[in-house]
C-alpha positions in Angstrom: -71.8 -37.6 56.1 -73.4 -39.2 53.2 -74.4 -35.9 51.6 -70.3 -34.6 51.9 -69.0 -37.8 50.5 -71.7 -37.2 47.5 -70.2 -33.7 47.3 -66.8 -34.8 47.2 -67.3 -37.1 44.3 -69.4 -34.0 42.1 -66.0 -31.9 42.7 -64.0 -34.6 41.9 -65.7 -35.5 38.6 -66.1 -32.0 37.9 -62.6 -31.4 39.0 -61.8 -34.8 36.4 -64.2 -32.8 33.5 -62.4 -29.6 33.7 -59.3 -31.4 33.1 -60.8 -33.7 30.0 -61.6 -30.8 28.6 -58.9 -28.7 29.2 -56.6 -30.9 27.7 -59.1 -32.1 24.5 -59.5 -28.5 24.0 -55.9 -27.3 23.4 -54.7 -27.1 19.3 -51.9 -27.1 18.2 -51.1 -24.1 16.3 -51.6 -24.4 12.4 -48.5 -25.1 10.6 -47.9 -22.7 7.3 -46.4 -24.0 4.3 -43.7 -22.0 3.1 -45.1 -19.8 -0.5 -44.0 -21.2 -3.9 -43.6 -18.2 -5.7 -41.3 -17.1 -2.3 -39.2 -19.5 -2.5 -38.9 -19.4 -6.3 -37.7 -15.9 -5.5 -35.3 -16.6 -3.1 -33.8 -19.3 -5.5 -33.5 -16.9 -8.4 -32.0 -14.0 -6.1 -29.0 -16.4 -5.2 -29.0 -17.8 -9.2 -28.2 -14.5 -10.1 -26.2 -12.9 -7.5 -23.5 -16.2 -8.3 -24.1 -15.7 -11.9 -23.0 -12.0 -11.7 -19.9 -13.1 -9.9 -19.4 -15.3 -12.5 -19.6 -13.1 -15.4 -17.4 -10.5 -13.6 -14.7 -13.1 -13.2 -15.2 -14.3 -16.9 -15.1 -10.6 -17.8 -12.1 -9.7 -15.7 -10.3 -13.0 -17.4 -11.5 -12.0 -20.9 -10.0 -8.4 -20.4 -6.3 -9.7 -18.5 -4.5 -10.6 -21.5 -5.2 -6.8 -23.0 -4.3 -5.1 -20.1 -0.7 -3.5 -20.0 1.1 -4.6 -16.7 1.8 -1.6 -15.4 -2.0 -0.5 -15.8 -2.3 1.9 -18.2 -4.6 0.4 -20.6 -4.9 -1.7 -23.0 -2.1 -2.9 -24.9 -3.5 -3.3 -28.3 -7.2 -3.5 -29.8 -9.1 -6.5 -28.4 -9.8 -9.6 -30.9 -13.0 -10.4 -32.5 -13.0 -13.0 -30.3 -12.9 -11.2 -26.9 -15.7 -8.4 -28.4 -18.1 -11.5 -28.9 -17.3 -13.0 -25.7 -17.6 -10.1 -24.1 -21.0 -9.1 -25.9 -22.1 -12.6 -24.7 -21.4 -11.3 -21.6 -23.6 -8.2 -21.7 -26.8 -10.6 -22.9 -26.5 -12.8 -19.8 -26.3 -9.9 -18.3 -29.8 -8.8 -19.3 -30.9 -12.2 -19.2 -30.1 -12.0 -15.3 -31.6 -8.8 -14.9 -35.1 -10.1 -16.6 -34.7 -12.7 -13.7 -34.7 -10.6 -11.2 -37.3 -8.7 -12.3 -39.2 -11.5 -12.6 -38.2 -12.6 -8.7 -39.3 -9.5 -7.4 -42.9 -10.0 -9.1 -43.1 -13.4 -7.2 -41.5 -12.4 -4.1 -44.9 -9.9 -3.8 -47.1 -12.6 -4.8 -45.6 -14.5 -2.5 -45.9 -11.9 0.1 -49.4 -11.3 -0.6 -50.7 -15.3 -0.3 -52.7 -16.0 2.4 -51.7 -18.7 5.1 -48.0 -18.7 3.8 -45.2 -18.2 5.5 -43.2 -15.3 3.8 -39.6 -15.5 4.6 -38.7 -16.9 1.8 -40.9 -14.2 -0.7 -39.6 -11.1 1.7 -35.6 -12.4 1.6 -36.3 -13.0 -1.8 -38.1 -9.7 -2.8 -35.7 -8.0 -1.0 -32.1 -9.2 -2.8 -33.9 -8.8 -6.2 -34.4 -5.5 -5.6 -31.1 -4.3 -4.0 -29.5 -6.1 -7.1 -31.7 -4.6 -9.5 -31.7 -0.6 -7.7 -27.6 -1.6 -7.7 -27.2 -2.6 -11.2 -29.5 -0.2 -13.0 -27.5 2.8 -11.0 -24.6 1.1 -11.9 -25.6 1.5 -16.1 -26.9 5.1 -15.6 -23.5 6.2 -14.2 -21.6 4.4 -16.6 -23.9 6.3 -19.4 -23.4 9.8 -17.6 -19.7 9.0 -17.5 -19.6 7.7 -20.5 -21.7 10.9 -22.3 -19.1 13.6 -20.6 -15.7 11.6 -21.3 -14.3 12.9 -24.4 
């Protein structure tokens, strides 16, 4: 009876062991920082996509006043004025467009960091190039159009 009360006591402090360990043993899983050049991406991608709406706005209320009500055209030949405004325009245009370039280079490096979490850099990579594919289409066909109007 001795020798099964003994027994009990090694399965219970094995029993006891198995369950120190068990629970010493268990990590938590590694938390990931989110990538700097991914989120610099993603920041520039909205920057710009606001900053277009912007400048079509601007453009749209730069144009208004020289547009004849009914449509048509223009009613007479834009200022000075409204040409530089409007060539402004076209620079912060480019200015944007250099940005996103520059957010699609960091949304890969961002992708391509080790132990980073990459939302940010894909979400990021992503929207620069949709609004750099969108915009440099939109420039050829307005050259095309442009070259066979006349």
């Amino acid at each position: 009876m001795d020798s099964h009360n003994s027994h009990d006591s090694q399965q219970q402090t094995i029993v006891e062991s198995e369950h120190y360990n068990s629970t010493m043993s268990f990590q938590s899983p590694i938390e990931l920082k989110h990538s700097g050049p991914g989120i610099a991406s993603f920041i520039i991608s909205l920057v710009s996509l606001l900053g277009y709406i912007a400048i079509v706005a601007i453009a749209g209320a730069l144009i208004g006043p020289y547009l004849e009500p009914n449509g048509n055209g223009f009613i007479g030949s834009p200022s000075r004025e409204m040409v530089t405004n409007l060539g402004t325009l076209g620079i912060v245009v480019i200015v944007f467009l250099l940005s996103n370039l520059i957010g699609v280079i960091l949304g890969i490096i961002g992708a391509a960091l080790k132990n980073r979490k990459k939302v940010f850099a894909i979400i990021g990579l992503i929207m620069n190039s949709i609004v750099l594919v969108v915009l440099i289409a939109f420039f050829v066909i307005s050259i095309i159009s442009a070259t066979t109007i006349t």
